[in-house]
ROSE-4610 file (N, C-alpha, C; in Angstrom, 1 decimal, always signed):
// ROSE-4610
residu = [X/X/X/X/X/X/X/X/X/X/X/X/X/X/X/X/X/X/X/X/X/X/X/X/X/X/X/X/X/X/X/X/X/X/X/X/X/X/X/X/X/X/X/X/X/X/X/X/X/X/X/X/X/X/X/X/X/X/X/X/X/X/X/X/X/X/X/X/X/X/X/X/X/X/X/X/X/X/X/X/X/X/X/X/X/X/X/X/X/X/X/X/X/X/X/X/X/X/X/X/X/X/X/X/X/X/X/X/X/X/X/X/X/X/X/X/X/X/X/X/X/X/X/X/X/X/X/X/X/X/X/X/X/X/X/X/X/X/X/X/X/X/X/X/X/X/X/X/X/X/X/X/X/X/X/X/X/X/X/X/X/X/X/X/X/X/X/X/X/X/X/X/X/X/X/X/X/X/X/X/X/X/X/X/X/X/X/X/X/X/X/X/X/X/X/X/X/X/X/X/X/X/X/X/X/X/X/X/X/X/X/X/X/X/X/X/X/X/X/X/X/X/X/X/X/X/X/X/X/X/X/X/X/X/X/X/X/X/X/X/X/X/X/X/X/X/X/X/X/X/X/X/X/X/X/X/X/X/X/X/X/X/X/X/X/X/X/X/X/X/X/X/X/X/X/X/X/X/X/X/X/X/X/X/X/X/X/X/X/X/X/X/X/X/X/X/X/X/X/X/X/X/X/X/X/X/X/X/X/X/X/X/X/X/X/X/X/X/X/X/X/X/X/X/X/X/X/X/X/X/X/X/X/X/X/X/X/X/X/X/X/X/X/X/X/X/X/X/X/X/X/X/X/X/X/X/X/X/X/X/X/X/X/X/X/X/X/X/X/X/X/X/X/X/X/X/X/X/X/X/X/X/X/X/X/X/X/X/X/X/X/X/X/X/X/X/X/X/X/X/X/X/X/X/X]
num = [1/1/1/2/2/2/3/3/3/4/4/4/5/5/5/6/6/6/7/7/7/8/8/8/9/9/9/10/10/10/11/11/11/12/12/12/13/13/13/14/14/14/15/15/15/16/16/16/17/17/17/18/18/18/19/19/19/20/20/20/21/21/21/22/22/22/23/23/23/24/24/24/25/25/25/26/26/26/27/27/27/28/28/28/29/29/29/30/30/30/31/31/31/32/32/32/33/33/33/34/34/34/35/35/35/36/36/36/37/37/37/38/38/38/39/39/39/40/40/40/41/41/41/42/42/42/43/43/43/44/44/44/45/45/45/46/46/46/47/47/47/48/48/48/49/49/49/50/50/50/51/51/51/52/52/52/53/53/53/54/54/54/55/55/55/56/56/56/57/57/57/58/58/58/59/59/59/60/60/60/61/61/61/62/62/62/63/63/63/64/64/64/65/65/65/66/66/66/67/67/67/68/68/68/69/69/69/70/70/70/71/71/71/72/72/72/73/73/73/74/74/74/75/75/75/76/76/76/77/77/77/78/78/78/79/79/79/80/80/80/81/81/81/82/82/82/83/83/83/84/84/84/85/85/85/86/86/86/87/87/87/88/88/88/89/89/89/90/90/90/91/91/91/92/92/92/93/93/93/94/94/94/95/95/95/96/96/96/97/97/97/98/98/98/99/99/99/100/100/100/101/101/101/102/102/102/103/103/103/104/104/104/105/105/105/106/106/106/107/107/107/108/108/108/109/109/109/110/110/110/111/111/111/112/112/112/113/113/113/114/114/114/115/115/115/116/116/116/117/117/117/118/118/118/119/119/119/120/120/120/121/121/121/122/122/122/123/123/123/124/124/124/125/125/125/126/126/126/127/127/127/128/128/128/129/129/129/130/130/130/131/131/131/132/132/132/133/133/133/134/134/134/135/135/135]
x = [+102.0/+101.9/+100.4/+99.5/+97.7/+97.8/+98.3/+98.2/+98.3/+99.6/+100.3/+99.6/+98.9/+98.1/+96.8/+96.4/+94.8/+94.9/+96.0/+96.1/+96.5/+97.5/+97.6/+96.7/+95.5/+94.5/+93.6/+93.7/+92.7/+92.8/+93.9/+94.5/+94.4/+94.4/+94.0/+92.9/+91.8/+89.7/+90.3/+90.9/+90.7/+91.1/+92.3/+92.7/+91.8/+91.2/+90.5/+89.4/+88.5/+87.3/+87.8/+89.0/+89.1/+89.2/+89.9/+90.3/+88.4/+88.0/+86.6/+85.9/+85.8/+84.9/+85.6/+86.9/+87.5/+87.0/+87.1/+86.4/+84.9/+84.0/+82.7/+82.3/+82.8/+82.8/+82.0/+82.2/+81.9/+82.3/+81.1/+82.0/+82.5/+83.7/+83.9/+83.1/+83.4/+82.1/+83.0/+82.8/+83.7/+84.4/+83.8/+85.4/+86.2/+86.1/+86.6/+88.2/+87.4/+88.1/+89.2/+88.6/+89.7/+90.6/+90.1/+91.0/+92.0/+92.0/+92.9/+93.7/+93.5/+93.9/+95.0/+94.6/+95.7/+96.1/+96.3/+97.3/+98.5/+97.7/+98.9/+99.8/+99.1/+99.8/+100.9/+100.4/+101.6/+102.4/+101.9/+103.5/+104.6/+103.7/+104.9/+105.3/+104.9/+105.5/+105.6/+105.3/+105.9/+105.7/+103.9/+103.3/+103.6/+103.6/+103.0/+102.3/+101.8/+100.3/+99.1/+99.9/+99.0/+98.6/+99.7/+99.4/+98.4/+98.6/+97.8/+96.5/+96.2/+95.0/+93.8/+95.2/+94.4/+93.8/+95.0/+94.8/+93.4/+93.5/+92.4/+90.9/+90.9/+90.1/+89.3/+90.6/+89.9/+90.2/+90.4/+90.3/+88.8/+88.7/+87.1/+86.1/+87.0/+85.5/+85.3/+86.5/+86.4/+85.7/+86.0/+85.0/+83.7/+83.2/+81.8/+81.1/+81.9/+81.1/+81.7/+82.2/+82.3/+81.0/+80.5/+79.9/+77.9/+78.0/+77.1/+76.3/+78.5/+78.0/+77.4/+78.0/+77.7/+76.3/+75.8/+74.5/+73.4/+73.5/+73.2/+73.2/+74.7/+74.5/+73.7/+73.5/+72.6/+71.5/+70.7/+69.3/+69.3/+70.0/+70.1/+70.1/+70.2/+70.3/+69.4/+68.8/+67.6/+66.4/+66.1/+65.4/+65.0/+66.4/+66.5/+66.3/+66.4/+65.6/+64.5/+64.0/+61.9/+61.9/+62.3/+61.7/+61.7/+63.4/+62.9/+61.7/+61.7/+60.3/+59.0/+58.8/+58.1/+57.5/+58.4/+58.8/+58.0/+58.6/+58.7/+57.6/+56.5/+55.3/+54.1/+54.6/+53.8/+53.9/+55.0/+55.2/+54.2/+54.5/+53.5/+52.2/+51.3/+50.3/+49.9/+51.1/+50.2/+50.9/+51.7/+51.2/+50.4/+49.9/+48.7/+47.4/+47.0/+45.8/+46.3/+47.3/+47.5/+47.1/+48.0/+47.4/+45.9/+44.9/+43.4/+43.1/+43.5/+42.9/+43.5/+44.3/+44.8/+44.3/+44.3/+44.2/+45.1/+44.6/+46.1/+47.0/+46.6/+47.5/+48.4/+47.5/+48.6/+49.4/+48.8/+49.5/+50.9/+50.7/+51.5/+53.0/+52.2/+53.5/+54.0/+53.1/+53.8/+55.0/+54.8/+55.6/+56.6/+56.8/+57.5/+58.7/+58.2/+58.6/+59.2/+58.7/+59.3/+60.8/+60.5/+61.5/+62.7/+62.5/+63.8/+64.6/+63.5/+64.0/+65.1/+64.7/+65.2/+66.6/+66.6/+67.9/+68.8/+68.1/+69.3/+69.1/+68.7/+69.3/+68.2/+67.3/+66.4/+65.9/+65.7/+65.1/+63.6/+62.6/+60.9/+60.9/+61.0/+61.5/+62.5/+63.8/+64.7/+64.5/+65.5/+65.0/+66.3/+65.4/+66.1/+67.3/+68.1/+69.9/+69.2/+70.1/+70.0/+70.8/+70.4/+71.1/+70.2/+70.1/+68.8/+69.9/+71.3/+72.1/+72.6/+73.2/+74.4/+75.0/+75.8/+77.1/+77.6]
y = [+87.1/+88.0/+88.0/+88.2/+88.1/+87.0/+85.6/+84.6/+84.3/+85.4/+85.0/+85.7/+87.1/+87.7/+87.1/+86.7/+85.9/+85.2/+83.8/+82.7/+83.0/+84.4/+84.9/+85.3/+86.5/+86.8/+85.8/+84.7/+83.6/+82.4/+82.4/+81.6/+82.9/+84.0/+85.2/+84.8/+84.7/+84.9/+83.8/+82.2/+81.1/+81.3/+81.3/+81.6/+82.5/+83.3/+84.5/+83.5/+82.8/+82.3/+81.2/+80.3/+79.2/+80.0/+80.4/+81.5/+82.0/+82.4/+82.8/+81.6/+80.9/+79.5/+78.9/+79.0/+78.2/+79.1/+80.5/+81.7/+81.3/+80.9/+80.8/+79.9/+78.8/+77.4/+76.8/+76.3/+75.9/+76.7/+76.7/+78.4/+77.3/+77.5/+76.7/+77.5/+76.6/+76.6/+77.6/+78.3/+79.3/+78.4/+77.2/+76.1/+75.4/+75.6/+74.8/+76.5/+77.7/+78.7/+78.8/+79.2/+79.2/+78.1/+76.6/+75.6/+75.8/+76.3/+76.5/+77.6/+78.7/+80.0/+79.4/+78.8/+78.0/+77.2/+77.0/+75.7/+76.5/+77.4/+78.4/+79.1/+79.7/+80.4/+79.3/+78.2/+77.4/+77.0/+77.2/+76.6/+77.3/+78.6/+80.0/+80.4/+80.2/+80.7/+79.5/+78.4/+77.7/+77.4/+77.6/+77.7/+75.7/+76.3/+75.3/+75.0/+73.7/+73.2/+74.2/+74.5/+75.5/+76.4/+77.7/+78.6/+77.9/+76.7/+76.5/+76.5/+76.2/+75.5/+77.6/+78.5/+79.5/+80.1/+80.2/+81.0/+80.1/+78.7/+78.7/+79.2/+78.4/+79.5/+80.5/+81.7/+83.2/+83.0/+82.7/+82.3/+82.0/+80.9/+80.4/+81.6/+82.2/+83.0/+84.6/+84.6/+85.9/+85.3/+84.1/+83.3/+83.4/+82.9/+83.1/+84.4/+85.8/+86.6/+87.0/+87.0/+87.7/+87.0/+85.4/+84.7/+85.4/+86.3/+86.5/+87.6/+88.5/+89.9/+89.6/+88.6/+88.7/+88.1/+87.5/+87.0/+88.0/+89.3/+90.4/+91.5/+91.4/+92.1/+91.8/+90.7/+90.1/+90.2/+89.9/+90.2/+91.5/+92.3/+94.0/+94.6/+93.9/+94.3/+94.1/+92.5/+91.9/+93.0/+93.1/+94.2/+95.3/+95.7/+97.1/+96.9/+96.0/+95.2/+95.4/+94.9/+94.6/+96.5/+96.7/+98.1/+99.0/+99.1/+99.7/+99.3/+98.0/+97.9/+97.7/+98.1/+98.2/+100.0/+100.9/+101.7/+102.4/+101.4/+101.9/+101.6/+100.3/+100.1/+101.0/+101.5/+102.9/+104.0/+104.0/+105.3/+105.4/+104.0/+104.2/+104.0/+103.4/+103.5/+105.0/+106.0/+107.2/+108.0/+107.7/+108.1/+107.8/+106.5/+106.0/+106.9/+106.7/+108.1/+109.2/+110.0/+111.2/+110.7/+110.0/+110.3/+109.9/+109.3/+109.5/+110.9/+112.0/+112.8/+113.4/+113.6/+114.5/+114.3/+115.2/+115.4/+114.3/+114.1/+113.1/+114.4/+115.5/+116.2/+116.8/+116.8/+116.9/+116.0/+114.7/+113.5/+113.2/+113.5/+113.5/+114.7/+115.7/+116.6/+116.4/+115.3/+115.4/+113.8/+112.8/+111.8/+112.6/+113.7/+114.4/+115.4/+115.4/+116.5/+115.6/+114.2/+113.4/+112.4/+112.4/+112.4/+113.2/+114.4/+115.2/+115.3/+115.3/+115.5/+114.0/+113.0/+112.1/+112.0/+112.6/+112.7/+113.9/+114.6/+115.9/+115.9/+114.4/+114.2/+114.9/+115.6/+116.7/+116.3/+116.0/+115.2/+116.0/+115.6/+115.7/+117.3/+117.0/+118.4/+118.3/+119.4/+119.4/+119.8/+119.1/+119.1/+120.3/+120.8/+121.9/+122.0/+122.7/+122.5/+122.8/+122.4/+121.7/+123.3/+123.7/+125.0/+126.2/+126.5/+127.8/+129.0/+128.6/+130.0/+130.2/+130.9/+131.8/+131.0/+130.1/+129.4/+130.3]
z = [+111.9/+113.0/+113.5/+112.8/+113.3/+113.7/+113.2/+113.4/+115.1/+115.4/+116.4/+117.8/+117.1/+118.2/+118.3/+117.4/+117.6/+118.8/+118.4/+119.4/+120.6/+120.9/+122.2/+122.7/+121.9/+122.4/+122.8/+122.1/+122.5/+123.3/+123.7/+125.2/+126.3/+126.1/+127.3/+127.8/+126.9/+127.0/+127.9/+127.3/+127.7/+129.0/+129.6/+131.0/+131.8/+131.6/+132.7/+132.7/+131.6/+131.4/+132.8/+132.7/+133.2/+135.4/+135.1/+136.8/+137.0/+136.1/+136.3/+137.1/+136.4/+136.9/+137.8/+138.7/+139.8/+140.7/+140.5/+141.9/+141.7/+140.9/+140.7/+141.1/+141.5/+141.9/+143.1/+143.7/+144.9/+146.0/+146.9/+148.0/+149.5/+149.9/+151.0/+152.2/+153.1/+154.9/+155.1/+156.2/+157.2/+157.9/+158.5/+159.0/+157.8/+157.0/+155.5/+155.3/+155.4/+154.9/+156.3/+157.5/+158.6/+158.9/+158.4/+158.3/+157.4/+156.3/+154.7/+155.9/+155.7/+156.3/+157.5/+157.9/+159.3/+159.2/+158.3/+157.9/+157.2/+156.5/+155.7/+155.8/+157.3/+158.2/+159.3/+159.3/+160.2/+159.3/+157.7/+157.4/+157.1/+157.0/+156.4/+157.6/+159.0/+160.2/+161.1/+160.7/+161.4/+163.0/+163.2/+164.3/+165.3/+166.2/+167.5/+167.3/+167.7/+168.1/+168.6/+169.5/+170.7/+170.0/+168.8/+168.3/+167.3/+166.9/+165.5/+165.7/+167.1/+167.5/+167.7/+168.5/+169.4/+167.4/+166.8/+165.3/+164.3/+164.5/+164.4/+164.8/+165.7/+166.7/+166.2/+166.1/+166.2/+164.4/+163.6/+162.1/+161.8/+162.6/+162.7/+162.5/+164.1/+164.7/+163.1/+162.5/+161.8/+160.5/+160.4/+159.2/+159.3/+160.4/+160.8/+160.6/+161.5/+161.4/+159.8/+159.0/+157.4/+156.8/+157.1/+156.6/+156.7/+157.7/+158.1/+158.1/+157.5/+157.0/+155.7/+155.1/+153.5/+153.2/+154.3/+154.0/+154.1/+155.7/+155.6/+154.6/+153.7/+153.0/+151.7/+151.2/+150.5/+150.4/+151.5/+152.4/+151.5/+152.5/+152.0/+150.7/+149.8/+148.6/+148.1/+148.3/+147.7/+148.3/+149.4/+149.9/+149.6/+149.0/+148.2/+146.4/+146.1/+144.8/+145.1/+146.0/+146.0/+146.2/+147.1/+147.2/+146.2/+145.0/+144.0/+143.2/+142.9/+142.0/+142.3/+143.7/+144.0/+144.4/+144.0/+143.9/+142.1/+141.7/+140.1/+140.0/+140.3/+140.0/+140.6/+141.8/+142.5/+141.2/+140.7/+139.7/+138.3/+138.1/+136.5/+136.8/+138.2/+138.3/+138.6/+139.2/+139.5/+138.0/+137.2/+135.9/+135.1/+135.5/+134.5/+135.0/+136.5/+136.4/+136.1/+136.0/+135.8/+134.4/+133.4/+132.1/+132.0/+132.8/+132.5/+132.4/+133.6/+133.6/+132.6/+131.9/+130.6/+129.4/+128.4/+127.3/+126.3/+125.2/+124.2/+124.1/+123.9/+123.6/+124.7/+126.0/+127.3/+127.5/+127.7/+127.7/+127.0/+125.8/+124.6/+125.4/+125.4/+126.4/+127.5/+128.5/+129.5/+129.3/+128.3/+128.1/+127.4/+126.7/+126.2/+127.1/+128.3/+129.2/+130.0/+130.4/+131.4/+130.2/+129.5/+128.6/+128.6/+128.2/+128.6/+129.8/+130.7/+132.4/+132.3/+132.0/+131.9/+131.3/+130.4/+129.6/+129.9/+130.8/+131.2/+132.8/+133.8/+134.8/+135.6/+135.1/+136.1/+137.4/+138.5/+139.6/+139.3/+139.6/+139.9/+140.7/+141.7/+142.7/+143.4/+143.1/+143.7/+144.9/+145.8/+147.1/+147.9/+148.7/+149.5/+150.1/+149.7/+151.1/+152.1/+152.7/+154.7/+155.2/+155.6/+156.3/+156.5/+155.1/+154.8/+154.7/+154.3/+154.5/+152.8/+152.8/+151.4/+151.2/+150.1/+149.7/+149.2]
């Protein structure tokens, strides 16, 4: 019976691992993907020339712009990579002067204090509700 779940578990890993690397693979063009997409669709509906040609087309055109969101969104993220660490490196240099001006023994408390904040979620300064009213 182990025998029998091992080798099932271990043709599972094998198949996701194998499906992993086919989606990992080679990425088709946006005319490569609206070509597949319209072919698919003429055979399961059984399009005209004419329709195969307009569904391409506008298949193309939705290829293109997805191709362009996702390069955007990429940009975007990468962007937002540099800016966190560029972000984080502003931070330890203005804790490195703060710890000049401190004591070891302040110093020592305030790595201690930024420690906890850290572990119970605390933000630096909470920042003010937008209203100025009663909840």
């Amino acid at each position: 019976m182990k025998k029998l779940l091992f080798t099932l578990g271990l043709f599972s890993l094998l198949a996701v691992s194998v499906m992993a690397q086919k989606r990992g693979g080679e990425r088709q063009t946006a005319e490569q993907r609206a070509e597949r997409a319209t072919e698919k669709m003429a055979e399961e509906l059984g399009l005209s020339d004419e329709q195969k040609a307009e569904i391409l087309e506008l298949n193309l055109q939705f290829a293109q712009e997805r191709e362009e969101e996702r390069k955007a969104s990429r940009e975007a993220r990468e962007e937002m990579r540099k800016s966190r660490e560029e972000m984080r490196e502003k931070m330890q240099a203005q804790d490195e002067k703060i710890k000049a001006v401190l004591t070891e023994e302040q110093a020592a408390k305030w790595e201690e204090i930024k420690k906890e904040r850290r572990e119970s979620g605390e933000r630096r300064s909470p920042r003010p509700r937008r209203g100025g009213g009663i909840e």
